[in-house]
C-alpha positions as a Markdown table, in Angstrom:
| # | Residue | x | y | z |
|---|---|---|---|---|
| 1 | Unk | -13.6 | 48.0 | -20.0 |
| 2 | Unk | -12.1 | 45.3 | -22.3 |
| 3 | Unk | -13.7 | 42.1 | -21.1 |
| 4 | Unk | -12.3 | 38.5 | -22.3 |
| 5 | Unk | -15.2 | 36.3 | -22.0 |
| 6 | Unk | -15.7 | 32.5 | -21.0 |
| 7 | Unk | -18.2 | 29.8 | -21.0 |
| 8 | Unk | -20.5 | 29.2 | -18.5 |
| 9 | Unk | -22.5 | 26.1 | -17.3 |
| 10 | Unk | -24.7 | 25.5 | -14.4 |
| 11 | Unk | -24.9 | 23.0 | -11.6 |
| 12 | Unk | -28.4 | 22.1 | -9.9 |
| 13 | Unk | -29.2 | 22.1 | -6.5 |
| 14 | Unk | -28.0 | 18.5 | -6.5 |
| 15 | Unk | -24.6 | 19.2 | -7.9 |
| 16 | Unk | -25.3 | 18.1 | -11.4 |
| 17 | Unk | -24.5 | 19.9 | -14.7 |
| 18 | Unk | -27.5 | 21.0 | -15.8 |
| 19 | Unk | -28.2 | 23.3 | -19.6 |
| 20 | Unk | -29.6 | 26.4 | -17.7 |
| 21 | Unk | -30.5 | 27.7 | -14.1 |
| 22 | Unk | -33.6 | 27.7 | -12.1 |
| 23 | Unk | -36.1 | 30.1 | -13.3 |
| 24 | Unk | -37.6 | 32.9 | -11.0 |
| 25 | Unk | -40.9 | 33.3 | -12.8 |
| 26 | Unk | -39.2 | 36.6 | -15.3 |
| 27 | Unk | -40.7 | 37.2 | -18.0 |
| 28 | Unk | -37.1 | 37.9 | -19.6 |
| 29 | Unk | -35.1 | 34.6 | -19.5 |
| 30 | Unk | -32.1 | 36.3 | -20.4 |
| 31 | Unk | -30.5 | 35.5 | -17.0 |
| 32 | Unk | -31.1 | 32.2 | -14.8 |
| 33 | Unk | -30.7 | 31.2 | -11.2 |
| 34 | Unk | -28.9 | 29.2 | -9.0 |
| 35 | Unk | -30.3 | 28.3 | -5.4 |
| 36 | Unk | -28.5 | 29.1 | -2.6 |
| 37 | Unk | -27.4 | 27.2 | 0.8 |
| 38 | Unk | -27.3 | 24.4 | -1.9 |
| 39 | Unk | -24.4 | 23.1 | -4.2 |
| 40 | Unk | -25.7 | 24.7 | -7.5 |
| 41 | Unk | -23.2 | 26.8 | -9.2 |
| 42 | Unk | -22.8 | 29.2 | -11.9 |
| 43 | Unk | -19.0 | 27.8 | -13.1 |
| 44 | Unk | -17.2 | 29.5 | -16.1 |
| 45 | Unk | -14.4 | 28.3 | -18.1 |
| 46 | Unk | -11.8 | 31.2 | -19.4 |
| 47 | Unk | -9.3 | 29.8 | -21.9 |
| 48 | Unk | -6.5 | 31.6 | -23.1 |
| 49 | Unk | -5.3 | 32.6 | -19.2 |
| 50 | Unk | -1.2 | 33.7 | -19.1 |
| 51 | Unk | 1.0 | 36.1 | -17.8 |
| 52 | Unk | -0.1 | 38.8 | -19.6 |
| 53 | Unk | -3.7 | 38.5 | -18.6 |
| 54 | Unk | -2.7 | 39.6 | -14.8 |
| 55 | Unk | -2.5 | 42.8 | -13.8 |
| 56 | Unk | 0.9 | 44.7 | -12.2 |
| 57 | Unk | -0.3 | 46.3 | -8.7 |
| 58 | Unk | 1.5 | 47.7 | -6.4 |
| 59 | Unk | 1.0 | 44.3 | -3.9 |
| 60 | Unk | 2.3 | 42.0 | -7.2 |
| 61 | Unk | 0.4 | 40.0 | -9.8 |
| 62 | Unk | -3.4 | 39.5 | -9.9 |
| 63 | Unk | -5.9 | 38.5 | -12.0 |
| 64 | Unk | -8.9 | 41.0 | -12.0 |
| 65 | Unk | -12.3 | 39.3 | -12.3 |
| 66 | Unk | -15.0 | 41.2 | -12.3 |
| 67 | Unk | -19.2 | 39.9 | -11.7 |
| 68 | Unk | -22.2 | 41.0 | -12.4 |
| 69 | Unk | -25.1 | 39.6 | -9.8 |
| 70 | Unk | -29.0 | 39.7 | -10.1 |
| 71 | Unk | -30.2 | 38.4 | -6.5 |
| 72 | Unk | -33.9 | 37.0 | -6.1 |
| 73 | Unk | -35.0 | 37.0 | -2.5 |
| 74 | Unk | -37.5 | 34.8 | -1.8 |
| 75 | Unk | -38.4 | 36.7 | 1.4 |
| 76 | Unk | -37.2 | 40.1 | 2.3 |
| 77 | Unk | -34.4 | 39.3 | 5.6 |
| 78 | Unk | -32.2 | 41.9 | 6.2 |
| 79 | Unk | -31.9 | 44.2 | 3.4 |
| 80 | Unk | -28.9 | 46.2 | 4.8 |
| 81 | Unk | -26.9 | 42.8 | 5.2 |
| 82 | Unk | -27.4 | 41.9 | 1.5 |
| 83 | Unk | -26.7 | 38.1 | 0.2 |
| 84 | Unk | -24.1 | 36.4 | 0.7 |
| 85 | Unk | -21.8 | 34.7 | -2.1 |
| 86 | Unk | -18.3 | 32.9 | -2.7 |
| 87 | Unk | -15.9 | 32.7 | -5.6 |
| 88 | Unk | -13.2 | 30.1 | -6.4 |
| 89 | Unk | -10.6 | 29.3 | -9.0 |
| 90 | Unk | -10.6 | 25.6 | -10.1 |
| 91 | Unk | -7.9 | 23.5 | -12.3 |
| 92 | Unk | -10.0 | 21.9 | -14.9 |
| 93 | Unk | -7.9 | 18.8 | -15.3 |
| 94 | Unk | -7.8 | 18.5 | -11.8 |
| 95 | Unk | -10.8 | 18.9 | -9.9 |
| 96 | Unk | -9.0 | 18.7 | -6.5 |
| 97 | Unk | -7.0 | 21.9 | -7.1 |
| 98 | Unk | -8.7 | 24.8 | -6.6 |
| 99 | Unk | -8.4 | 27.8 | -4.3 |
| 100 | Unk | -9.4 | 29.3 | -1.0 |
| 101 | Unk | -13.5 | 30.4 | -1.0 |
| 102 | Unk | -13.4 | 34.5 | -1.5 |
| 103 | Unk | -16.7 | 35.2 | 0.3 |
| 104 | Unk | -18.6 | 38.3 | -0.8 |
| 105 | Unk | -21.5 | 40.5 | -0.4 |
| 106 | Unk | -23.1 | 40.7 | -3.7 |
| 107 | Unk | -24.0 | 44.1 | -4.9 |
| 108 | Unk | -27.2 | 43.2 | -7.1 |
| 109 | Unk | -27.4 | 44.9 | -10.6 |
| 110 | Unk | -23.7 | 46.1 | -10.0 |
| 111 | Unk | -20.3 | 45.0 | -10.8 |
| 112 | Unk | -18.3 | 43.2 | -8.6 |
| 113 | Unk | -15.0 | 43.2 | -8.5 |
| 114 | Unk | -12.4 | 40.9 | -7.3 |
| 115 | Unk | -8.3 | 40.7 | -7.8 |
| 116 | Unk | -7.2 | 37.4 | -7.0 |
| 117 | Unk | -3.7 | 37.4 | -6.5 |
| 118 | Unk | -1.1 | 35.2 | -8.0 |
| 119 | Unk | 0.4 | 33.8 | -4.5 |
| 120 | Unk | -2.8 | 32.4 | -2.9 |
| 121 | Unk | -3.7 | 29.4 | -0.7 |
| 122 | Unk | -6.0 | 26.2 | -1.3 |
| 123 | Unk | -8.5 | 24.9 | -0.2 |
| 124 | Unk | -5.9 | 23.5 | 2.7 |
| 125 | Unk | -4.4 | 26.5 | 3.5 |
| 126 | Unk | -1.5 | 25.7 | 1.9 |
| 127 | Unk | 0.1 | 28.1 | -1.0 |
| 128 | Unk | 0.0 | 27.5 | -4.7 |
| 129 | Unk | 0.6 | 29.8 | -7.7 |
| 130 | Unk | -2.7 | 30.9 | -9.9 |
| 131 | Unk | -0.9 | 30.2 | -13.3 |
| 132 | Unk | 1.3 | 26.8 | -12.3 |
| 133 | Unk | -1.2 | 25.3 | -9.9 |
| 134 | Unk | -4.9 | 26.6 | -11.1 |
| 135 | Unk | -4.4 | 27.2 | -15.2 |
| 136 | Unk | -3.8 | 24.6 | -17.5 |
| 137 | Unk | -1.2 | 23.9 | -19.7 |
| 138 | Unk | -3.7 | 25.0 | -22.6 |
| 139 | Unk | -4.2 | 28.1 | -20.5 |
| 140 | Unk | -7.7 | 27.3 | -19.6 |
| 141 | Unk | -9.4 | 28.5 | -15.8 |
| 142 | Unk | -12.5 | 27.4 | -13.8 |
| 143 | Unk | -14.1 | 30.2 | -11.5 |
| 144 | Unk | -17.0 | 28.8 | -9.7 |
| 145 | Unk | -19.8 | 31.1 | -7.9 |
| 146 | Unk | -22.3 | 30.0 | -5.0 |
| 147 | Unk | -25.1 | 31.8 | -3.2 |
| 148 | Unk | -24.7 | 30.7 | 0.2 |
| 149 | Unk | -27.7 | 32.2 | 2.0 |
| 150 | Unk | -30.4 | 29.7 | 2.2 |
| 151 | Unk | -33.9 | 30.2 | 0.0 |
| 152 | Unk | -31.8 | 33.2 | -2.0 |
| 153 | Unk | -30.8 | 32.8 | -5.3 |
| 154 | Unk | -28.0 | 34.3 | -7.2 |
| 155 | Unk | -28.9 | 35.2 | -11.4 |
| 156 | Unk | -26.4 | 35.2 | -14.2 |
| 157 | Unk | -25.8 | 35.0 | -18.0 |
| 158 | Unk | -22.5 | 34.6 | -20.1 |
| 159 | Unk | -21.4 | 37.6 | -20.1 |
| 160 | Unk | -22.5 | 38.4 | -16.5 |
| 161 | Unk | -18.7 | 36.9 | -15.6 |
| 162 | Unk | -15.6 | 38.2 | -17.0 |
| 163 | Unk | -12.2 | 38.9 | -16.9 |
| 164 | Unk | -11.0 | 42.3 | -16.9 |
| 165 | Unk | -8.5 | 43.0 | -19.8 |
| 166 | Unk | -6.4 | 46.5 | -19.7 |
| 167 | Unk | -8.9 | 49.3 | -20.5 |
| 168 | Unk | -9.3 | 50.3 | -24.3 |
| 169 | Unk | -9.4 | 53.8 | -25.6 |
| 170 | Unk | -12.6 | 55.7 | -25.1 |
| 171 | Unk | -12.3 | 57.8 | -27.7 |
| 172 | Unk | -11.5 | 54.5 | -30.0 |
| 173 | Unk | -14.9 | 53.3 | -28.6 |
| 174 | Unk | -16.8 | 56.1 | -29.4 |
| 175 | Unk | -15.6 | 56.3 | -33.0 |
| 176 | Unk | -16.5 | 52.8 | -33.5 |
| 177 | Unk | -19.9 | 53.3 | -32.2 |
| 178 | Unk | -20.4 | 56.1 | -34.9 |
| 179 | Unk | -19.3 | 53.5 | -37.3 |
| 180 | Unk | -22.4 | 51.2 | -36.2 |
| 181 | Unk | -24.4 | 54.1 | -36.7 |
| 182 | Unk | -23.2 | 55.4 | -40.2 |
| 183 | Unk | -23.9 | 51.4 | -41.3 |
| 184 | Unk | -27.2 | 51.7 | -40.5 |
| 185 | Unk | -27.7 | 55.0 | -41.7 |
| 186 | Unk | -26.4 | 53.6 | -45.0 |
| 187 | Unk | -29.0 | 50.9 | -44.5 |
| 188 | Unk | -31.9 | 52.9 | -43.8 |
| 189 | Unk | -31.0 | 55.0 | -47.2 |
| 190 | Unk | -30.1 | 51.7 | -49.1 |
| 191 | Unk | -33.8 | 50.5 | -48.0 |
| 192 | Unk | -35.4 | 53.9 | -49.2 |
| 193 | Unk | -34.0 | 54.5 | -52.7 |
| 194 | Unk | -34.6 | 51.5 | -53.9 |
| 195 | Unk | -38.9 | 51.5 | -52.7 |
| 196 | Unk | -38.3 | 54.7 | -54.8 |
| 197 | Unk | -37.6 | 53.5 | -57.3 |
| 198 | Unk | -40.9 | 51.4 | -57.7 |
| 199 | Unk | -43.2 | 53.8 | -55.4 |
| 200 | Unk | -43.3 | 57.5 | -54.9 |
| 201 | Unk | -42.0 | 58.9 | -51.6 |
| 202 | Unk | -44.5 | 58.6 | -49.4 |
| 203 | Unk | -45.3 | 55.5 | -49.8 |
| 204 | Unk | -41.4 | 54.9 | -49.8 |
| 205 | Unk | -41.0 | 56.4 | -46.7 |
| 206 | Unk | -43.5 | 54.2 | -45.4 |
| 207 | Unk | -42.2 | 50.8 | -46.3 |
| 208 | Unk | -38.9 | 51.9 | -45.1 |
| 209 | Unk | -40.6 | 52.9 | -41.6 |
| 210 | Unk | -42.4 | 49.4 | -41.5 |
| 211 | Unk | -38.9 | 47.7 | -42.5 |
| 212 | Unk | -37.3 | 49.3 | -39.9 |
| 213 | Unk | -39.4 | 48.7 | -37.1 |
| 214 | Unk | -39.3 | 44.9 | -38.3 |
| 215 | Unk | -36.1 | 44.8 | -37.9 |
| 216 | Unk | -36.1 | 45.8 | -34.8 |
| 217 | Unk | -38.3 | 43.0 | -33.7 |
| 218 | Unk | -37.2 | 40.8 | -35.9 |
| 219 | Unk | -36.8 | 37.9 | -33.0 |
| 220 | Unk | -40.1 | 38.5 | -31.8 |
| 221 | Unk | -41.2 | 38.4 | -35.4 |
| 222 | Unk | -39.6 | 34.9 | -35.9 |
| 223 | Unk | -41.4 | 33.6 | -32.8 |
| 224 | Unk | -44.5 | 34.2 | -33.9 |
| 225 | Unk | -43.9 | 33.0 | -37.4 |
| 226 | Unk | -42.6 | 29.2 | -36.0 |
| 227 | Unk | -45.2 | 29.3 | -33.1 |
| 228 | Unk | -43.3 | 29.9 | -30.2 |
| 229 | Unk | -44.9 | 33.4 | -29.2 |
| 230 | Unk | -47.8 | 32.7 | -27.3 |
| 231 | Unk | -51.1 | 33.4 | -28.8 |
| 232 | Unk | -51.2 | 32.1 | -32.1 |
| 233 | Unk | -50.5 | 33.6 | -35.6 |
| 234 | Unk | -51.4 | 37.0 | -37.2 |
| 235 | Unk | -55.0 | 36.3 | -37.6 |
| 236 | Unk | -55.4 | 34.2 | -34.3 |
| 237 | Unk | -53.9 | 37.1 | -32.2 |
| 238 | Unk | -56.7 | 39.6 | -34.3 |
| 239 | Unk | -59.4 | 37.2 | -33.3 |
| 240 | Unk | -58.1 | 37.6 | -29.6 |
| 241 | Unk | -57.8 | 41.0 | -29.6 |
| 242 | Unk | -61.6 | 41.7 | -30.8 |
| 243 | Unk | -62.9 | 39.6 | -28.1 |
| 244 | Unk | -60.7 | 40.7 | -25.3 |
| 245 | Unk | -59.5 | 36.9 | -24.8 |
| 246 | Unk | -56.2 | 36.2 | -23.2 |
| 247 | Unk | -53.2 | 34.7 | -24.9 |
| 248 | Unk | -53.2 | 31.0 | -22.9 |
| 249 | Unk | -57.3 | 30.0 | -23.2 |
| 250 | Unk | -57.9 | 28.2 | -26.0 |
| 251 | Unk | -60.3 | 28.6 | -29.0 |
| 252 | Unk | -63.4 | 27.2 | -29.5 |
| 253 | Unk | -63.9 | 24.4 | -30.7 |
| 254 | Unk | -65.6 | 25.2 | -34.2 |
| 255 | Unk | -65.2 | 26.1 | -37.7 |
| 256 | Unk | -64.1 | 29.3 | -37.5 |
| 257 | Unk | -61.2 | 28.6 | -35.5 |
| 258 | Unk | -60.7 | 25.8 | -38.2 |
| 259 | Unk | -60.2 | 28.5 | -40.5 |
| 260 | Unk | -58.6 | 31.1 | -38.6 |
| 261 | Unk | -55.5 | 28.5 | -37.9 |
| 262 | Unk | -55.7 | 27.6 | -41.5 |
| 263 | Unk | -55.0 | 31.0 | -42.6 |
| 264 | Unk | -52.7 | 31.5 | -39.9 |
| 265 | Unk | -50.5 | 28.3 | -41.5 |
| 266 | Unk | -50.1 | 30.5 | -44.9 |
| 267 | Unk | -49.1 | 33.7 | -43.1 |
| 268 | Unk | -47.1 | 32.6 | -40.8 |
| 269 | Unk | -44.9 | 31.0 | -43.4 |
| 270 | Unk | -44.8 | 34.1 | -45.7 |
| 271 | Unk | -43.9 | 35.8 | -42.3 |
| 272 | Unk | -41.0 | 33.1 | -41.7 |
| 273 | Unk | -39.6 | 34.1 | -45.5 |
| 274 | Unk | -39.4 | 37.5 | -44.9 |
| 275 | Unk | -37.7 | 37.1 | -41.7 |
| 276 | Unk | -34.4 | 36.0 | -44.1 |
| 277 | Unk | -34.7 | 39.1 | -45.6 |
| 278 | Unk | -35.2 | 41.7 | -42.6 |
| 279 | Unk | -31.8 | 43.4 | -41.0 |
| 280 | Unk | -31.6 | 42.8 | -37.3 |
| 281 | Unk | -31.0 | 46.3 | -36.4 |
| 282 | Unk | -30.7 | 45.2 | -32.8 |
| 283 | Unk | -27.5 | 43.4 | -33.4 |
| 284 | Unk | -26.3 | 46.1 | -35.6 |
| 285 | Unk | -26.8 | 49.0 | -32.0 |
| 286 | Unk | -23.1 | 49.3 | -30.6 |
| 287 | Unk | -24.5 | 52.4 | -28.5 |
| 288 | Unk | -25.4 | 50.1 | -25.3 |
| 289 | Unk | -21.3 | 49.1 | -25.3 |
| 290 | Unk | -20.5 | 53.0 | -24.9 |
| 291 | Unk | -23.2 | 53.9 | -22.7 |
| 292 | Unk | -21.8 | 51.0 | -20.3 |
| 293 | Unk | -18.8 | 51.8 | -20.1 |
| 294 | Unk | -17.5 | 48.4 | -22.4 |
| 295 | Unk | -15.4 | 47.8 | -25.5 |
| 296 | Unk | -16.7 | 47.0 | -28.7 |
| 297 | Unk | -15.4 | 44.4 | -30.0 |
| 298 | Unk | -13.5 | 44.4 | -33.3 |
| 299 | Unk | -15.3 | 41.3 | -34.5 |
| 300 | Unk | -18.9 | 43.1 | -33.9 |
| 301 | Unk | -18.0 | 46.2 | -35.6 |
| 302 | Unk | -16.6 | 43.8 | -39.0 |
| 303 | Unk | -20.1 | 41.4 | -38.4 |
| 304 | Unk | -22.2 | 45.1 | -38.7 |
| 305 | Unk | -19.8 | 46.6 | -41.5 |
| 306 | Unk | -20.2 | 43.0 | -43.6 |
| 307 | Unk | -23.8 | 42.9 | -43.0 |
| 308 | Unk | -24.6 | 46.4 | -44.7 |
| 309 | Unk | -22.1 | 45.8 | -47.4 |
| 310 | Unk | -24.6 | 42.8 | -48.1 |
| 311 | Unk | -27.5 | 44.6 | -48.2 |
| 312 | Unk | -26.2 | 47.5 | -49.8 |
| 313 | Unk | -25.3 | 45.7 | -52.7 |
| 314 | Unk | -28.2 | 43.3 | -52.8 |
| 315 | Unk | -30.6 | 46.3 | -52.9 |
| 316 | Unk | -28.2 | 48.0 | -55.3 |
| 317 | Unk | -28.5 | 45.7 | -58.2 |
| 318 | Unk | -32.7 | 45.2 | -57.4 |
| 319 | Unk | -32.7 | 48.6 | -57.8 |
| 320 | Unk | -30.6 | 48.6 | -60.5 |
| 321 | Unk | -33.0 | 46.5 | -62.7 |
| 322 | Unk | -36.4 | 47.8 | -60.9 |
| 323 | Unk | -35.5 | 51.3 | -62.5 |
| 324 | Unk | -34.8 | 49.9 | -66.0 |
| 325 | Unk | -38.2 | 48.7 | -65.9 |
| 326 | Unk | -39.9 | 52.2 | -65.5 |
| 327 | Unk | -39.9 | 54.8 | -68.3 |
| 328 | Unk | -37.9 | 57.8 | -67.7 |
| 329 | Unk | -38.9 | 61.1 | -69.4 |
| 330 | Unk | -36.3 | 62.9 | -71.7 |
């Protein structure tokens, strides 16, 4: 799948743009939620929408939009039935234009997929064409998504909503994954040879391990070193550990915690330098786009190929001058 994104925004309950959706209580906040039976709406806005964005069937023109849906149910109902949904196109200049509600059942955790022609009707029943009626002149479409089953709620993210481009080569895809992967090989090795040239390889191989394994937690890392993980700096979360406390009571009240958040101050800001200088390996993993079934993007596979070039020669010329400072045996 070649996917051409948009932006998406979120209306409350009360029809109101709001920054983000209704949380469910998940831990992961990746997604949020809109309520159903109400006006709150997941809306996104696709620019760049022309002819050659539909796609040629055999019934004529459509534009394939495809959805991914994470249902909450407050209470169980009919499980077979599933929740109910609806789609519509929107002009963005025009409010009043928009097209016909597509109901749906939503397939949760799934994609779903939906081909909205080019000939379709309005909200009136009366016809009007996708590109001259709904898109722009700047080539820019609204689709709007409701829950419509009362007490349900319907999750999304950004990407979560998409139109399908013509599919990509899978071979392509794969090669470019094993791209990703020879970067951070090159990273890993980058990281290694120059600790040995300081260290000997044990210890080496150790520092490149803990570097690693940094990176990949690099944004949990940053959390903790500007105080938004819960329970406290390095030291703090030590302290809580020992005495089988939990993350949200507070401290006492005393001098030791005086000290503890003290010390916590210090490392927290030597953790929040080193965070500059650790490789988010996460962002550098392609493999989740192949296993998916999705395109990599050129631009991703440049960001990763730019960011070990950096690295590589940054630890290049450390190593470079840490090795002129050790004697070599002739």
């Amino acid at each position: 799948r070649v996917p051409h994104y948009g932006k998406l925004r979120y209306l409350d309950r009360k029809g109101v743009d709001v920054a983000r959706g209704i949380s469910v209580g998940n831990e992961w906040t990746y997604r949020s939620f809109i309520e159903g039976g109400t006006p709150a709406a997941a809306i996104w806005t696709f620019d760049d929408i022309n002819e050659s964005t539909l796609r040629q069937d055999e019934g004529g023109a459509v534009l394939p939009i495809e959805l991914i849906v994470r249902v909450f149910r407050t209470y169980k109902g009919d499980i077979e039935a599933g929740i109910q949904g609806s789609m519509q196109l929107r002009n963005p200049d025009n409010k009043d234009i928009k097209s016909d509600l597509w109901t749906f059942t939503a397939k949760d955790a799934s994609i779903n997929t939906f081909d909205w022609p080019r000939k379709l009707d309005d909200v009136n029943r009366q016809p009007i064409d996708l590109l001259n009626d709904l898109v722009t002149k700047d080539g820019r479409l609204e689709v709007i998504v409701q829950c419509l089953d009362r007490a349900q709620y319907y999750g999304f993210a950004q990407p979560d909503g998409y139109i399908r481009r013509p599919d990509g080569s899978p071979l392509w895809n794969f090669f470019k994954a094993h791209i990703s992967i020879w970067a951070q090989m090159v990273l890993v090795i980058a990281i290694g040879v120059t600790c040995s040239t300081v260290v000997n390889g044990p210890v080496a191989m150790m520092f490149t391990l803990a570097f690693i394994t940094l990176g990949f937690f690099r944004e949990f890392f940053i959390n903790v070193a500007v105080g938004k993980q819960i329970g406290g700096g390095p030291l703090e979360s030590l302290y809580r550990l020992v005495t089988q406390m939990n993350q949200m009571s507070p401290l006492p009240e005393n001098f030791g915690t005086q000290l503890i958040q003290a010390v916590d101050v210090v490392l927290k800001q030597g953790m929040y330098s080193l965070s500059y200088l650790l490789p988010d390996f996460r962002s550098l993993n392609t493999v989740d786009y192949v296993s998916y079934g999705f395109n990599i993007p050129m631009n991703h596979l440049y960001q990763v190929l730019t960011v070990c070039l950096a690295y590589v020669a940054g630890l290049f010329v450390i190593g470079y001058f840490l090795f002129r400072t050790r004697e070599v045996a002739k």
